[in-house]
Each structure stands twice: as C-alpha cells, then as structure tokens.
N, C-alpha and C positions, 0 to 999 in steps of 0.2 A: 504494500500500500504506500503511496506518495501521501504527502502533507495534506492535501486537498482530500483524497479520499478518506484518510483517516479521518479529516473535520465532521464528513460528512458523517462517518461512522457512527462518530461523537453524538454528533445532533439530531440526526433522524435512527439511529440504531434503535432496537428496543433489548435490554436489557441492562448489565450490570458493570461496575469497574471493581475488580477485585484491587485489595489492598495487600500485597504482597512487603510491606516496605520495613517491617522490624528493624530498629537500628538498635547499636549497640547495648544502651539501656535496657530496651526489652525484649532482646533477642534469647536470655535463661528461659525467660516467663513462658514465652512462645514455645523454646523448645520443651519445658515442661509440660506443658498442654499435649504437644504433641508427644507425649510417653518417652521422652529422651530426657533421664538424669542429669542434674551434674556433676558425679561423678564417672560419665563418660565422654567427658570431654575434656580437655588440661588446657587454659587460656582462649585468647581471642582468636589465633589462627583455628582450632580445633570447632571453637566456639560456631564460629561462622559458617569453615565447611560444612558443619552437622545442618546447621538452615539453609545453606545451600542445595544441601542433600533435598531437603525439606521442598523448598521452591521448587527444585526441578522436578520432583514427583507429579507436583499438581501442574506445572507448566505440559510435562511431556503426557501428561493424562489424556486419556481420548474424550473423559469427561469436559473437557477444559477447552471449548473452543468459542470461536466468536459467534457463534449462532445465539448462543445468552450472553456471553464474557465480552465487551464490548471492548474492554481495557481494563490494564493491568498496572497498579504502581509497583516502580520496584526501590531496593534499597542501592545503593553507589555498588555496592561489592557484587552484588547479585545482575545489575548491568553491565560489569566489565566482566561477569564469567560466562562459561559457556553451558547448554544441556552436555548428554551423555553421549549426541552424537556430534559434538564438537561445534555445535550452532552458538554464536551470541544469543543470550536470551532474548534481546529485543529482536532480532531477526527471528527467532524462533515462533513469538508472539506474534510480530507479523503476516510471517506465513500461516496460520492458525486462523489468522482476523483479527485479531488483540491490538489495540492500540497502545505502546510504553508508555510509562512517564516516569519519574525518576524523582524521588523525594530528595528536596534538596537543603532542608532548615538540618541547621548544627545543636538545636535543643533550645532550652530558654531559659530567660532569668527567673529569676524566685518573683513572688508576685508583690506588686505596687499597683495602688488604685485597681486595685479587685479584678487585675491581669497577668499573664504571662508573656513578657513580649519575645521575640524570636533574638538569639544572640547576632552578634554579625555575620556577614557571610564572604569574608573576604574575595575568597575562590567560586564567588557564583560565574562571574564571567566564562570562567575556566571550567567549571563542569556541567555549562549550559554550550558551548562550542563543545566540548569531547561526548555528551548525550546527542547532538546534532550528529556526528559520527558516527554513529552505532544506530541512528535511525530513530531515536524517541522523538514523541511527539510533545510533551510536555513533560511541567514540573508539577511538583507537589509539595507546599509547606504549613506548617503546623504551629499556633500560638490557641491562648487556654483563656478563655472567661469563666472568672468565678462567680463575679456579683454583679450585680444592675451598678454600674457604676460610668455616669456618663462620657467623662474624660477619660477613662480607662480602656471602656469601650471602643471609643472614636478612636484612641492611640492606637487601639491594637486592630483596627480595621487601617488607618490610614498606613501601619506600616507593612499590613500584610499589599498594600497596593501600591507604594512603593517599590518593592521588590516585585512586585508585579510584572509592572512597567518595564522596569531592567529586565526581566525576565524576557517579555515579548520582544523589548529592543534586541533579544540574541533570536528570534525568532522560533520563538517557544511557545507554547500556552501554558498560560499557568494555571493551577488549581491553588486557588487560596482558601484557608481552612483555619476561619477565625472558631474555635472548636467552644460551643458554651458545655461547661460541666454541666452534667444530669445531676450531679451533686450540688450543684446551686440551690442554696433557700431562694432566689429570688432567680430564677430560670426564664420564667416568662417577661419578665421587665428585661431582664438582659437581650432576648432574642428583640423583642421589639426595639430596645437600641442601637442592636446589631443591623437589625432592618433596616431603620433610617440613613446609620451611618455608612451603609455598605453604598445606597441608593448612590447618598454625593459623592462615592468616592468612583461610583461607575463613571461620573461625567471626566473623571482625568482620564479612559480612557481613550485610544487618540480613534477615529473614525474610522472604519473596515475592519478595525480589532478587535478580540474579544476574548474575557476570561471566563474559566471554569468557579465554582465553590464547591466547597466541602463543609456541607452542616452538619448540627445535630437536628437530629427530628425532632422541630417542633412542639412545643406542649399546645399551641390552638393549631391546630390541622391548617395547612396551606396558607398559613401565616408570611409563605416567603415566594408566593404566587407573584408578587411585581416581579420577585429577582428570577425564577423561572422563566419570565416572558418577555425581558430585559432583553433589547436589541444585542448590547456588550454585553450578554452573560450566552457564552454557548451551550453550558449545559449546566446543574445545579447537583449533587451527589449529597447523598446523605453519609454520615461516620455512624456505626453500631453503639459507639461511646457506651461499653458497658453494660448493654442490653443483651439475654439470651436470643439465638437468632429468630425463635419464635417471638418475643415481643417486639426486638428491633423491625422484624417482617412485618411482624401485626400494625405496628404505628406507620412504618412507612407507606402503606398500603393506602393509608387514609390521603396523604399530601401527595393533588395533581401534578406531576410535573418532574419528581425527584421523583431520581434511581438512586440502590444501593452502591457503597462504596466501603463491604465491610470485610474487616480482618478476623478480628477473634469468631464473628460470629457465624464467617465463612471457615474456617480453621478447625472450630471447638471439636468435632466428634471426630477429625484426624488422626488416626495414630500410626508409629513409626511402624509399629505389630504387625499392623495389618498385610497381609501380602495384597497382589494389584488386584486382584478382584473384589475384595474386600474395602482398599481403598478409592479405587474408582467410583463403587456403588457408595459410600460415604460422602464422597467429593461429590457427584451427581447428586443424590439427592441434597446437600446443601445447596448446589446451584441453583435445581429447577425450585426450589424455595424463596429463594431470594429475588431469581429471576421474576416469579411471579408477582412478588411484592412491589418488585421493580416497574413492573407494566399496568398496573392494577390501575394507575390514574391515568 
C-alpha cells in the first residue's frame, strides 16, 4: 500500500487498529499476561526479544489480517525487527492490509495541574524520516489527564499538537492521545475540556492535513461526534484504558464514529502455552469482538 491508499484504509476501512506498542515500562506487565515469567528472561535485551516473540505471533497469525485489523501501532524495536521469514514488520503489515504506525512519546512527567505532559522528544525528526523508511504510515503518542482541570487540560492538548504539526511536517500522520484516566473523580468534566480544547487546536492544522486521536470512551456516549466528523481529524480510535475487552466493546459500541484501538484488551486471553491453533482461535475470536464493537456505529 502507498500513502494514499493507506489514508484511504484509514478513513473509509471498517474495523480496528490494534495497539501492539508496549515500551519498556510495561513490557514485564505485558509479558506477564501473556504467561511469560520473569524469571525467564535476564535484562532488556532478553526482555524485549520475548515481546518480540510475542508480536510476531499475532502479526504472522492468519487471524490477523486487514479484513478487520485496519492498523497496527508498533513499538521503535518491534519496527526495526523483522517476522520469522525475514520481512520488516511494517512490510509484513502491509502486505496483510495493516496500516504501521510507530509510537513515538519517551514517557512523561509526574503530574502538575491535574496532567501528565509528554517528556521531550529530541530524536522525533530522526525516527519520523527512518519510520518513513520502513514504510509506516504514522505516529502515535501518549500524555494522561487526571482531573477536570482547565489549564492542565488545554497544556496537555496544545502540546500533544505541537508535536503534531512536527510530526506531519516529516510527513507523517499522527495519532494524538491526550488519554483521560477512567480513574478520574471528575472524568466527564475533563473529556468535555478535552472537547473544547482539542476543537481550537484543530484550527493550527495547516489545510489538506489531517490528524488521527486516540481517546478514552467516553462516559456520555458520542460526546466527541464534532471530533469524528472534523474535516482535520481522519479518523478518531478509542484506548481500552483498563476496561475488560467485554466492557471496553460494550461502551464503544455505543459512540458513532470511533473504532477500537486496544492492547490489553486485544492481548488479555493470549498465552505463550498455547500452541497455533489454540492461539489463533484466541487471537480470532478477540478480533471479530472488537471488530464488531468497532462497526456497530
């Protein structure tokens, strides 16, 4: 798929973008879910292979194609490796239907004014031209609202679109993922802030451009329908943020316009155990789940 086709994938596809993108942080966690100890693995190189293992099972799946999987995020390490028959994963993806993208945020500060903002990103330049290389079609980066807090909010939208911008200027799309915690006492006031401030910050987009989001669902159903139908927004994804995939399915189902864009809760009933028949039919049936959730509005 070229740039253009992929767009189109994006926008008019019907289904899902799986979240493949665990960074260092919580890549134990991950591997623990999937039935893989820490005591078998010794450090970060070991660390990683083991979720490398991990990814390329569900990548090389026959479950796992673009028919539901529209796109895929992946982690820096997991797109400069290869499957088991020596493909680049992003090529791999490609030929399947999968759209890349490539998480790009280094993690975040501790929280001020009832946010998490994203740390610097010195080397975006540089791992938005070498993701251009390998064939990805976008980024993906991540910052945390805790509370209804207005200047908090507006900070952490205006600098997810900042980095944006840079972002497109390397000729990228970006997924911005101002993420509100489900843990918020004050959940619904924060998204309606997030609302507002995501609106003005679409207008710094430059004209023929456009970006992606990454929300949480919602607590008023279709609450973020402008941003859905937003000329500069191409597509809208929801994060699982801690929901079992049956409740994250159940909520999304409700909000027109948003598709899935879950990890754990594409992940959870995975195990390392399982031999490929076993895990296919796990991987499958989490898809056509999600998928369905995905299509429902």
């Amino acid at each position: 798929m070229n740039f253009d086709e992929m767009t189109a994938k994006l926008a008019d596809g019907k289904g899902f973008i799986a979240a493949l993108d665990q960074s260092g942080g919580s890549t134990p966690k991950a591997l623990a879910g999937y039935g893989v100890a820490e005591n078998e693995w010794s450090g970060d190189d070991e660390m990683f292979a083991k979720i490398h293992e991990m990814r390329c099972r569900i990548v090389e799946s026959d479950a796992f194609t673009g028919e539901k999987v529209v796109g895929a995020i992946l982690f820096e390490k997991t797109m400069e490796g290869c499957t088991n028959d020596g493909t680049s994963v992003p090529a791999k993806l490609a030929s399947k239907g999968i759209v890349p993208f490539l998480k790009v945020d280094k993690g975040m500060h501790d929280t001020e004014n009832g946010v998490q903002l994203m740390k610097p990103m010195p080397e975006l330049d540089a791992n938005c031209a070498r993701a251009r290389e390998l064939g990805v079609f976008g980024t993906k980066m991540r910052s945390v609202i805790h509370e209804a807090n207005s200047a908090g909010v507006a900070a952490n939208v205006r600098q997810q679109m900042d980095f944006g911008l840079q972002i497109l200027g390397n000729g990228l799309v970006p997924i911005l993922e101002p993420e509100v915690s489900l843990k918020s006492e004050t959940q619904a006031q924060a998204e309606s802030q997030l609302l507002n401030a995501m609106m003005d910050q679409l207008g710094r987009v430059p004209e023929g451009k456009q970006v992606m989001l990454k929300l949480t669902i919602p607590k008023e159903a279709n609450l973020y329908e402008p941003l859905t139908n937003h000329p500069k927004v191409l597509r809208v994804v929801a994060l699982s943020g801690g929901y079992s995939r049956d409740e994250a399915c159940t909520e999304l189902a409700k909000n027109c316009g948003m598709i899935a864009s879950f990890s754990r809760a594409l992940l959870e009933e995975l195990r390392a155990q399982m031999d490929d028949q076993q895990f296919d039919n796990a991987l499958a049936t989490a898809i056509d789940e999600i998928y369905s959730a995905s299509v429902a509005g």
